[in-house]
N, C-alpha and C positions, 0 to 999 in steps of 0.2 A: 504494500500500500504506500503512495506516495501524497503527501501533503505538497498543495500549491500553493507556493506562496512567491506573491512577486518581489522583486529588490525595492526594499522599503519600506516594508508594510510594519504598521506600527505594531506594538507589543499587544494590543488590545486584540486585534484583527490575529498575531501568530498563537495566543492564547485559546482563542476561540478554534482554531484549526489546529489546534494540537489536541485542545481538550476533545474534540470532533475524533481526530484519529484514534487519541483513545479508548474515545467508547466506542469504536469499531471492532477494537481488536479487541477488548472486554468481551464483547457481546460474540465474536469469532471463536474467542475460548471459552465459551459454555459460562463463564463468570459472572453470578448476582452483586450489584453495586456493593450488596453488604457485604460479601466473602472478599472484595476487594478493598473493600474500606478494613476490614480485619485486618488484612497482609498490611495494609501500613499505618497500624496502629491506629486508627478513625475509624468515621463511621459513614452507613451509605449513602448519608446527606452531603460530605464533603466529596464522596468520588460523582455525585450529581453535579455539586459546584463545580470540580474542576474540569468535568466534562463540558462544562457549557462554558466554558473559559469564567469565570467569574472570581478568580482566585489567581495568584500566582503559584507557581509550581515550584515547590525542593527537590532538589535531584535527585536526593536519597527516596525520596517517593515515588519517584518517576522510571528510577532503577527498579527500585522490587515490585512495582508495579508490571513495567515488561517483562519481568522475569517471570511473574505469576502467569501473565501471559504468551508466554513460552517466544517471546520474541526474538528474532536471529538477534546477534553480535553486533552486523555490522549497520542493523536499522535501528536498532537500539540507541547506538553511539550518535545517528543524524537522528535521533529525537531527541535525544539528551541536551545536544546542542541548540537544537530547536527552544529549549524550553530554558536554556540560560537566554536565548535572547529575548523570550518574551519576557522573562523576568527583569530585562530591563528598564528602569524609569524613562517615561516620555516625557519630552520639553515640560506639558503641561504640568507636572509635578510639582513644580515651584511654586507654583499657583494652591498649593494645597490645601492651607487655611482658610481658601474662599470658594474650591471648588469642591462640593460632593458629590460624594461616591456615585449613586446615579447619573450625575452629568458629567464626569469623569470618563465616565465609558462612551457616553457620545462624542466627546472628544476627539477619543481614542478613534472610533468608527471614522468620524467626520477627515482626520485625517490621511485614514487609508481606499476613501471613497475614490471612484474613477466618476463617479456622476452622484449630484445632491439635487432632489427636486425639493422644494419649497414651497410651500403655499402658508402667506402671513395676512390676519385679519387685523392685527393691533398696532403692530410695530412692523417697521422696516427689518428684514434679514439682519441676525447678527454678524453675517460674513460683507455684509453692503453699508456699516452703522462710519459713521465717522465716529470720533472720538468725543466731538460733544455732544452729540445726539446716543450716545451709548453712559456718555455720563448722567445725562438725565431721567434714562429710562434705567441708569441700576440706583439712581435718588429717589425713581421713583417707588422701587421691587424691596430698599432696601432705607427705610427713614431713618434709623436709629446707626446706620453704619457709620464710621468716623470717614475721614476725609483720606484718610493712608488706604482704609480699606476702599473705599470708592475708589482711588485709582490705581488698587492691585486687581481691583475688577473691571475694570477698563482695560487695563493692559493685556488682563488674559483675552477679554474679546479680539482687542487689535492685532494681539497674537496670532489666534488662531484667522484672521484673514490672509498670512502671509503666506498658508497651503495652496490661495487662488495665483499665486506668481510665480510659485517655484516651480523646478522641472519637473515635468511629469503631473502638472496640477491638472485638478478635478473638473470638471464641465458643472458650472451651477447655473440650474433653470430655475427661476424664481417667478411665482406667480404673487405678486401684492395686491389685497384689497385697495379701494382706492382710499376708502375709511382710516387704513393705518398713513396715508402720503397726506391727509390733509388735515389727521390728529396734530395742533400744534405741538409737540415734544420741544420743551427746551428753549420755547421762545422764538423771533420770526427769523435772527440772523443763525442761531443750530438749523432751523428749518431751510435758509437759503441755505448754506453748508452743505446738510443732506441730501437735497436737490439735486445741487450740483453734482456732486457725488454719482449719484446714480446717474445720473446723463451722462456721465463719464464711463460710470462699469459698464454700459449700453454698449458701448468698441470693442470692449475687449473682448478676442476672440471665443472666450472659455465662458462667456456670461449672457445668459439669455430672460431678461429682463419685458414681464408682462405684468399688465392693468388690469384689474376685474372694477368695471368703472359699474357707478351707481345705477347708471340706467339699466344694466343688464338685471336689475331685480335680483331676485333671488338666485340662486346658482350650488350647484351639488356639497361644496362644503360646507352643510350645515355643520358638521359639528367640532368646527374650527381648524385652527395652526397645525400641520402637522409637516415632516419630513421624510422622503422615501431617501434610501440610502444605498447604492447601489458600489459592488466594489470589483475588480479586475480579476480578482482569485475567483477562479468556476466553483470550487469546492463552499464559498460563503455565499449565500442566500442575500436577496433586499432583505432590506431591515426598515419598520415603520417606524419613528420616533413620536412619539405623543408627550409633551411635555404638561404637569400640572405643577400646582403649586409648589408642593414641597418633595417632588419623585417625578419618574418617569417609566413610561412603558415602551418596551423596544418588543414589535410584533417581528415574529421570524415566516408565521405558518403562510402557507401559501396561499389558503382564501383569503386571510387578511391580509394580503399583500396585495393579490391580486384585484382587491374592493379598492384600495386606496390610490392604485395603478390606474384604475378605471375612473375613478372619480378625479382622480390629475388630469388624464386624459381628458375630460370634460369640460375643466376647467381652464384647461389650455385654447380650447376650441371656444368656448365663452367667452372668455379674456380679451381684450383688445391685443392686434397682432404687435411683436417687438417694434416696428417703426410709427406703430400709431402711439403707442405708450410711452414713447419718447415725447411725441409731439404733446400730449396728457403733464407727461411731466417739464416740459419746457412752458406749456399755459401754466402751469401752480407756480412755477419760479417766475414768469413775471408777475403772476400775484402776490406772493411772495414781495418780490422788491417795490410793489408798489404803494404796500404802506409806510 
């Protein structure tokens, strides 16, 4: 059995396809999660964790685990490896005190994405936020934070926009209500900023920027914000990200995947096309400047 994994993929993404190969070869060797969680000392709740990547791996674990499952030598030694890399910290780490464990792993996904669809009812893309319009909207998520923390949370937003410029970046298609482009965020000069901004990510090649303008009424996502996440490795599946208040749910299963694929779809076709929604956001920027 061989694990795909492209050059670069974050520790999040080789996690999840290592814990994937494991429970292949579990399940190959007649193995209950429990009789494997015994061999290394646990229990069959954590060989469930570490099969859905949700944990990092000890090698000492990862050793009497292949061995339990009678695994050759020399695939043994490329998993072993495998799993010192995922054990590696990602950039986003540093970020630690401000970013939780839930959104930590979307991170992690978001990074090793080959394509991100988006669809935002409230706010602009966090990948599309300037820096003042990202400051207002975590003043607004976040009353009580101090002014240090406010801009170790900005920073990690601004961060993770530098995946859209580097080599081998991801294809972002963004559907925005028109609702979140004409919420004032931040005041009118954050808002000409923002503007801006987007009129500008509109060029670049990797950025595919649509309107779901008021008139179109009603329209298939009723039940808000969400992100399909799609990645280069065949062996990972899309992933649905649904964010709430204080957690998130990342859908792997194929119907729900396939619903939210369908309802993108929809929405893309509803939408105003990428060159009208420019022209949509070039009228709100002269309005904009003409108070």
């Amino acid at each position: 059995m061989v694990i795909s994994a492209q050059p670069g993929s974050g520790p999040t993404v080789l996690r999840i396809l290592l814990g994937s190969q494991l429970r292949l070869l579990r399940e190959a060797a007649g193995i209950t999660r429990e009789e494997a969680g015994y061999a290394i000392r646990a229990s069959g709740s954590k060989i469930s964790r570490m099969e859905l990547g949700r944990v990092s791996f000890k090698e000492r674990d990862i050793a009497d685990l292949l061995a339990l499952y009678g695994v050759a030598e020399t695939e043994s030694s490329a998993l072993a490896e495998l799993a010192r890399e995922a054990n590696t910290p990602g950039w986003w780490h540093k970020y630690g005190g401000v970013l939780p464990d839930w959104f930590s792993v979307y991170v992690g996904l978001e990074e090793a994405c080959s394509l991100l669809r988006v669809y935002e009812v409230q706010f602009v893309p966090g990948l599309l936020q300037t820096a003042g319009y990202a400051r207002a909207v975590v003043q607004l998520g976040q009353p009580r934070a101090t002014p240090a923390e406010i801009e170790h949370r900005v920073g990690l937003r601004l961060a993770r926009q530098e995946l859209l410029t580097k080599p081998g970046r991801p294809r972002l298609w963004a559907v925005v209500d028109e609702a979140a482009l004409r919420r004032p965020i931040g005041g009118t000069e954050v808002m000409r900023e923002q503007l801006e901004r987007l009129i500008e990510a509109t060029q670049e090649p990797n950025i595919t920027l649509q309107v779901v303008p008021f008139r179109s009424g009603g329209h298939a996502a009723e039940a808000g914000a969400f992100t399909i996440m799609r990645f280069p490795e065949p062996d990972l599946p899309d992933v649905v990200y649904l964010e709430q208040l204080t957690s998130a749910l990342y859908l792997d299963k194929r119907d729900d995947v396939e619903r939210y694929t369908e309802v993108m779809e929809r929405l893309s076709v509803e939408s105003e096309s990428p060159e009208r929604s420019v022209g949509i956001l070039s009228g709100m920027l002269e309005g904009v400047e003409g108070i």
